[in-house]
C-alpha positions as CSV (number, residue, x, y, z in Angstrom):
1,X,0.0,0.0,0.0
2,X,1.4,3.1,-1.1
3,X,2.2,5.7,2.0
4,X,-0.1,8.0,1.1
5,X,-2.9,5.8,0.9
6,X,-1.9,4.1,4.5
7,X,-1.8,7.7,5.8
8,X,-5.5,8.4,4.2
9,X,-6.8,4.7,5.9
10,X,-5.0,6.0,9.5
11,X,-6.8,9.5,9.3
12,X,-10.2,7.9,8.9
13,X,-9.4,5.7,11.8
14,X,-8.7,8.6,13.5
15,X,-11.8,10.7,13.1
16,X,-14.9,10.4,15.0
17,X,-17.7,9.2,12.9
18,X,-21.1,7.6,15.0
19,X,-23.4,7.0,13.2
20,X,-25.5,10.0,13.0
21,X,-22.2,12.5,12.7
22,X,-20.4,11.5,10.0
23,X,-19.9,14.8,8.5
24,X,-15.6,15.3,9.7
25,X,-15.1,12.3,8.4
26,X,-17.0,12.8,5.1
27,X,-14.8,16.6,4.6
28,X,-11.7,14.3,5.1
29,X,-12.9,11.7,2.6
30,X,-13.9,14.2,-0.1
31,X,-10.7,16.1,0.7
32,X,-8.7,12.8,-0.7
33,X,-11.0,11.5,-4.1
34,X,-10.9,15.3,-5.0
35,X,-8.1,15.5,-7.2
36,X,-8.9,12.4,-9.3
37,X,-13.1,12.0,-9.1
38,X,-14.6,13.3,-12.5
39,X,-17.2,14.5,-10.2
40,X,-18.2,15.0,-6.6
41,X,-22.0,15.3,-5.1
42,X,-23.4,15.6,-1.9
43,X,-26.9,14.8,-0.3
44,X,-29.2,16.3,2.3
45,X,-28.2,12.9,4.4
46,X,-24.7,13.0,4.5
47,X,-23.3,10.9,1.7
48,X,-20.7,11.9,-0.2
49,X,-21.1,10.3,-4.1
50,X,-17.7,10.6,-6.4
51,X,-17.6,9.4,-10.0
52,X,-15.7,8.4,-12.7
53,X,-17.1,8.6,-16.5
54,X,-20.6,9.8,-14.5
55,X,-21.8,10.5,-18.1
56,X,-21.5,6.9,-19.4
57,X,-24.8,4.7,-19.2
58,X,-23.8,1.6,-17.5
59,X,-23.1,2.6,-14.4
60,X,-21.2,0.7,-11.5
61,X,-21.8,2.0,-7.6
62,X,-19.3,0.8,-4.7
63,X,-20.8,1.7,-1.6
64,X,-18.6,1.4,2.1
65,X,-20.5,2.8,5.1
66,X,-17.8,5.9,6.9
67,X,-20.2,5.6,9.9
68,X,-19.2,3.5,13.7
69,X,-21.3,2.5,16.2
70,X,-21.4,4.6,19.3
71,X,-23.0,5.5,22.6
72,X,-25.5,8.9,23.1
73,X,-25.8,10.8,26.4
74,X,-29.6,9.9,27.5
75,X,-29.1,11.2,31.2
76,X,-27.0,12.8,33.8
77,X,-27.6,12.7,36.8
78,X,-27.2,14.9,40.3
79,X,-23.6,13.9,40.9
80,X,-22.3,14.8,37.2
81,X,-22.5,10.6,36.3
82,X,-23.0,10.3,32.6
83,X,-25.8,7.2,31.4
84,X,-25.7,6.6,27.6
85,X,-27.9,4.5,25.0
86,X,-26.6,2.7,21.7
87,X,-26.3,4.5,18.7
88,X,-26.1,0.8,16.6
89,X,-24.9,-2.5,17.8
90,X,-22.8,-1.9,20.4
91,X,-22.0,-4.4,23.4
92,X,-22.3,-2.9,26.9
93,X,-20.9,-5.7,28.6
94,X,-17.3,-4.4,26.6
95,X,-17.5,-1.3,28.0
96,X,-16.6,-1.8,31.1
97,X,-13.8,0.1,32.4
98,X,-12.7,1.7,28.9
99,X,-11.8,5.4,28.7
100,X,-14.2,7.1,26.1
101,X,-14.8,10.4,24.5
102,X,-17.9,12.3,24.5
103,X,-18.4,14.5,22.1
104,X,-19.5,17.5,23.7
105,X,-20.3,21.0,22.7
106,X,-17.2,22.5,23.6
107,X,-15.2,19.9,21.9
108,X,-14.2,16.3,23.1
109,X,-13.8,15.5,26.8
110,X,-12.7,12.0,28.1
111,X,-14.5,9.6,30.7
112,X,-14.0,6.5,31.7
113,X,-16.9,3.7,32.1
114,X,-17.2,2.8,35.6
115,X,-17.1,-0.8,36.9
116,X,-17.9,-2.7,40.1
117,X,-14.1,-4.0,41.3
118,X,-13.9,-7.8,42.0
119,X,-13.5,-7.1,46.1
120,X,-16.7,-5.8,46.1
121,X,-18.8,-8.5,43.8
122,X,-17.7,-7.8,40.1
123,X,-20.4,-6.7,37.9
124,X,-23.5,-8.2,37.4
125,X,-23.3,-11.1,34.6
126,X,-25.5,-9.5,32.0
127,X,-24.6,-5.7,31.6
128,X,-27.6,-4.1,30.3
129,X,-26.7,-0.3,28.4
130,X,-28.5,1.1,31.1
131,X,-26.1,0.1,34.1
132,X,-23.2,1.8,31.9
133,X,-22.1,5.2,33.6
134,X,-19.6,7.5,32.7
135,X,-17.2,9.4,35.5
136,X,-15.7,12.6,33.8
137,X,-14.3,13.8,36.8
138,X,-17.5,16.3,37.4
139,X,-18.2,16.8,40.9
140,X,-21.8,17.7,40.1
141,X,-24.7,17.8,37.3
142,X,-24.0,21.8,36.8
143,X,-20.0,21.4,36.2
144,X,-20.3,18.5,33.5
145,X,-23.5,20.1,31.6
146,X,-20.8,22.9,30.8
147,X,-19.8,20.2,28.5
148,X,-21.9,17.4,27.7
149,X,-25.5,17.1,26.4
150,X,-28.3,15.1,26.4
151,X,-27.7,13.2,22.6
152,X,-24.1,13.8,22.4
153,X,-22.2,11.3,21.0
154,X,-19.3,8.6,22.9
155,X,-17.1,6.6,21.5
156,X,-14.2,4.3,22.9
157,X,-11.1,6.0,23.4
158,X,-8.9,3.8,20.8
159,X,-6.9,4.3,18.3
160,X,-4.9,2.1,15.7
161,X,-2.1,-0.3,16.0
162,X,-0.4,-2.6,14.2
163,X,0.5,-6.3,14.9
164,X,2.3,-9.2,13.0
165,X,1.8,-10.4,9.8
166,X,0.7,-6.8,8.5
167,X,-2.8,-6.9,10.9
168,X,-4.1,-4.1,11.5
169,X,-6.6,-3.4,14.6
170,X,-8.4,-0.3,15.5
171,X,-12.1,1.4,16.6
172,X,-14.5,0.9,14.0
173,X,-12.5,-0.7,11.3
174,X,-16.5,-1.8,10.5
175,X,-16.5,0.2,8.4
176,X,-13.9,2.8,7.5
177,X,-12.0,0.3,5.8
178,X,-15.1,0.1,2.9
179,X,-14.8,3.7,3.2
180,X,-11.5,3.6,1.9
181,X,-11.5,0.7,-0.3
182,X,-14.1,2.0,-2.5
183,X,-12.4,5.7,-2.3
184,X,-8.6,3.3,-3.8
185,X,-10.5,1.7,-6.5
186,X,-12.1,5.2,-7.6
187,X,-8.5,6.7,-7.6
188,X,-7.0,3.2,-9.2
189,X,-9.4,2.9,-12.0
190,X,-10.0,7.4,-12.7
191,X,-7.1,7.2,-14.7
192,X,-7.7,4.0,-17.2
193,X,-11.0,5.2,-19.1
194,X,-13.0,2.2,-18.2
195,X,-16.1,1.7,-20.1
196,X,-18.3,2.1,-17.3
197,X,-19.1,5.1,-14.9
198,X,-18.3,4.4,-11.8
199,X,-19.3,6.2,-8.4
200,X,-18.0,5.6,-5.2
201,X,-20.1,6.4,-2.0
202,X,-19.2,6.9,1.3
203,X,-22.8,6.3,3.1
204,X,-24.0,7.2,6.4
205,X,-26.3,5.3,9.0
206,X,-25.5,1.9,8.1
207,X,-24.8,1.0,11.7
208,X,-28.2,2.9,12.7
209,X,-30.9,2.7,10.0
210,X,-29.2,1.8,6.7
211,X,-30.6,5.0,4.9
212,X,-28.0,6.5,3.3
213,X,-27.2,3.8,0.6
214,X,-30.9,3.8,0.2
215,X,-31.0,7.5,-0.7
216,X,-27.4,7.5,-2.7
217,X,-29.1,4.4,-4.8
218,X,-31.8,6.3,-5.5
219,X,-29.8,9.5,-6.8
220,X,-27.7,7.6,-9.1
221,X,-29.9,4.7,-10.4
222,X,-27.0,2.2,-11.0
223,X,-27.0,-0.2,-12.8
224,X,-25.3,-2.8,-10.5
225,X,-24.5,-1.9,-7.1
226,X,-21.9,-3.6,-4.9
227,X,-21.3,-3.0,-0.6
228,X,-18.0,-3.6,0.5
229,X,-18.0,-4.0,4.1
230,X,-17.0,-6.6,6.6
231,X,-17.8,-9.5,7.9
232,X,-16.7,-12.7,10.3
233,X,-13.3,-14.0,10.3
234,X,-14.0,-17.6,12.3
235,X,-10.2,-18.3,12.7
236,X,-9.7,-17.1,16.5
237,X,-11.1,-19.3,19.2
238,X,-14.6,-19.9,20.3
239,X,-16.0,-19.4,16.8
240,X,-17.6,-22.8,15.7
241,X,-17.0,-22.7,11.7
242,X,-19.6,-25.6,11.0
243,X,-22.0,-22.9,12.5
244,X,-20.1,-19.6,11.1
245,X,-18.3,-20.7,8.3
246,X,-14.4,-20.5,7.3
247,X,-12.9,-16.9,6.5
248,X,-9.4,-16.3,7.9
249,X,-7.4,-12.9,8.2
250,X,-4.9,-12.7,5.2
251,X,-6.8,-15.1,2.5
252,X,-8.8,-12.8,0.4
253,X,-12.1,-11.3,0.4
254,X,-15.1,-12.3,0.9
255,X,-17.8,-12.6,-1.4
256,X,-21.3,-13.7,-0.5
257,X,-23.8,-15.9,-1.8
258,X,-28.0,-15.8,-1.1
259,X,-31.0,-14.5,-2.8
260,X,-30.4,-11.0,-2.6
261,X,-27.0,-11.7,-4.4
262,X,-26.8,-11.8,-8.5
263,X,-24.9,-14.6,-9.4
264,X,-23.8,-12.4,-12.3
265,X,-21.8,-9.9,-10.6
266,X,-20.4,-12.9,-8.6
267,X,-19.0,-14.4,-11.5
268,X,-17.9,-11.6,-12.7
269,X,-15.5,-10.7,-9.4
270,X,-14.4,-14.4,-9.8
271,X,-13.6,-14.4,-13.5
272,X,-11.4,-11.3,-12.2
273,X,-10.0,-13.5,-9.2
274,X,-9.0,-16.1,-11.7
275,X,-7.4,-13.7,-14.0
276,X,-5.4,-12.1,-11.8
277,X,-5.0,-14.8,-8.9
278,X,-6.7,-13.2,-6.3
279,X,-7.9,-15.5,-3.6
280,X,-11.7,-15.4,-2.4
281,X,-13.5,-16.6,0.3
282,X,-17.3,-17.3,0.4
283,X,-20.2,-16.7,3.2
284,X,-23.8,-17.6,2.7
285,X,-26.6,-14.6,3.0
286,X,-29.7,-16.6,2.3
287,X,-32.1,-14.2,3.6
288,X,-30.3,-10.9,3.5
289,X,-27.2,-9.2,4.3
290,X,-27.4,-6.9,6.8
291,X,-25.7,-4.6,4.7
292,X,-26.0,-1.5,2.3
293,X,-26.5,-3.9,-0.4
294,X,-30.0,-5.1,1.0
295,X,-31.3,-0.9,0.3
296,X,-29.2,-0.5,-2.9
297,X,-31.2,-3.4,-4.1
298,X,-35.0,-2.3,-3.6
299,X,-34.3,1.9,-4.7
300,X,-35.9,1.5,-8.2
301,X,-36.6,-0.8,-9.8
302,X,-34.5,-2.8,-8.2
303,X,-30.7,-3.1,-8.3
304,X,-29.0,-6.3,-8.7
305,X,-26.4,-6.6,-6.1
306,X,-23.1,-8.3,-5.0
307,X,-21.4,-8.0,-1.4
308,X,-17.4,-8.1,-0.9
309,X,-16.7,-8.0,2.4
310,X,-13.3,-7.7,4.4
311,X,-12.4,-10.7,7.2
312,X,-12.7,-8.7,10.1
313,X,-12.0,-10.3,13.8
314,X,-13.8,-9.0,16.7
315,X,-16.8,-7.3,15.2
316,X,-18.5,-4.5,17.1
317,X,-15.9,-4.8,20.1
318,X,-13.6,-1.1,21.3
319,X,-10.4,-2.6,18.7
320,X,-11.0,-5.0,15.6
321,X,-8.6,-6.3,13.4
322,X,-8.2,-6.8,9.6
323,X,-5.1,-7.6,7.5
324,X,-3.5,-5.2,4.8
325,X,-3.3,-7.4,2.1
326,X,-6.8,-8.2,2.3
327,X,-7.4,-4.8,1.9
328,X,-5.1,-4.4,-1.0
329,X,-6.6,-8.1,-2.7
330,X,-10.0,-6.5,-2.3
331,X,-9.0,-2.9,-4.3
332,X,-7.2,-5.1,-6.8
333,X,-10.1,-7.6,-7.3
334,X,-12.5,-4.4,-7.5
335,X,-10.4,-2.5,-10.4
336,X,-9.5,-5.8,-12.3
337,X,-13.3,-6.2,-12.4
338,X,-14.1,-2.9,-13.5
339,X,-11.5,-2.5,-15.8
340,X,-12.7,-5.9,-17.6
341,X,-16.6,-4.9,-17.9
342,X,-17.7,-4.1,-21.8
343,X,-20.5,-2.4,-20.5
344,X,-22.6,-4.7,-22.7
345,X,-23.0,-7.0,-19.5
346,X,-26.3,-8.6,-19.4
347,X,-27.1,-9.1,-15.3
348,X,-30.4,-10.3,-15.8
349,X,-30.5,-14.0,-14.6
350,X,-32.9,-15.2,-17.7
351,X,-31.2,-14.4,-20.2
């Protein structure tokens, strides 16, 4: 990965972005596809929509969510203790005892979530969201709501690390790394005059409410859509891969398989694979995939779809891990694909 792409993926690790808030991160995304997207357009939501060849007919849209789960301040109460809800899927039982940063109105100020110590009888065994409370050092309710409000945002106070074997682990790698995937295939392909326009979106409110792929699908029409986002590595312990399946860190993306999928764009990706000896792995979506691609596919009159997703260890927890070369195997399987479509592709599954 060239250094100043691994500089643009450390940035967006960097920068706040729950779901609901997105808007730093989507300045620092448009500040990077700016000097190679044939065109940039914004939406009343939040996404940010770039293109390349926008004026061609057949159009290709890569959508990665910029947008992390979080916490919101629901309550404070008389001694300056802060209670939250979720803002997504967020475990409460994993917050125990991590420093976070709420996103106040006078700019970010750290707390850390307080826990029952093990002298005194540990905490209870199911940790609901509202046992969590926050201890910014406030003596009272007046001092802290100088500060923080009721809907401000919190987030774990993490950053990003590296590990062996080029892994990669950080807060809300789910899913700032389709953020930047589909912003390197934009910037890989702008370049080669492919014969199809192709737009990549950072959406917003994946984590919360999935609307933001719905509305960008609806702007552009596409004519295929694919999500790139994450999903399950099973290779650490206590996963059960007759139950979960078998992806691994460092052996390809992931490409899923299920109704809402088109087999077309699937072998499409694969014929690129071959070509260019990419590896792939496969999980099954029979029902749907919790992704942008399930609202990309029913804007219109309907989209068919495809879903390349990064292995991804520790889903949803304060530090996940991915692997770089994944990363770089899913930007080189996207191009290859792009750069090998005719635009006379026929993705209707009867003829």
């Amino acid at each position: 990965m060239r250094p100043e792409s691994k500089h643009f993926l450390q940035q967006l690790i960097e920068t706040p972005s729950p779901s609901g808030d997105e808007v730093e991160l989507q300045k620092l995304w448009i500040q990077y596809v700016e000097p190679f997207a044939h065109k940039i357009e914004t939406d009343v939501v939040g996404n940010v929509i770039a293109s390349v060849n926008p004026d061609k007919p057949f159009k290709v849209m890569l959508a990665g969510h910029c947008d992390e789960i979080a916490y919101m301040v629901s309550y404070i109460d008389s001694n300056g203790y802060v209670y939250v809800t979720k803002a997504g899927g967020i475990n409460p039982k994993l917050a125990l005892g991590m420093t976070v940063k709420i996103l106040g109105k006078k700019g970010v100020i750290k707390g850390i979530v307080g826990v029952k110590p093990e002298h005194q009888g540990d905490p209870k065994d199911k940790v609901e969201v509202q046992d969590l409370f926050i201890d910014c050092g406030a003596r009272n309710k007046e001092e802290i709501e100088e500060y923080v409000s009721m809907g401000d945002y919190v987030i774990y106070d993490t950053n990003y690390e590296y590990l062996l074997n080029d892994v990669m682990v950080g807060r809300g790698l789910d899913n700032r790394t389709g953020a930047f995937i589909v912003a390197e295939v934009l910037r890989r392909v702008a370049d080669q005059n492919p014969n199809v326009a192709v737009y990549a979106v950072s959406t917003v409110n994946e984590e919360t409410n999935m609307g933001g792929a719905y509305f960008a699908a609806s702007h552009i029409n596409p004519t295929m859509g694919i999500a790139c986002d994450v999903s399950f590595a099973t290779d650490h312990p206590e996963m059960n891969p007759k139950e979960c399946g078998c992806v691994s860190l460092g052996k390809g993306p992931i490409l899923s398989k299920g109704a809402p999928i088109s087999k077309k764009i699937n072998e499409l990706l694969e014929k690129a694979a071959q070509v260019h000896n990419i590896p792939l792995q496969y999980e099954l979506t029979p029902r749907s995939t919790g992704t942008d691609a399930d609202r990309i596919r029913l804007t219109g009159k309907g989209v068919p779809v495809a879903l390349v997703s990064l292995p991804l260890r520790y889903m949803h927890a304060p530090c996940e891990a991915v692997n770089l070369q994944d990363i770089e195997n899913e930007i080189e399987l996207l191009v290859q694909m792009i750069l090998s479509m005719s635009a006379n592709e026929n993705l209707n599954p009867l003829q």
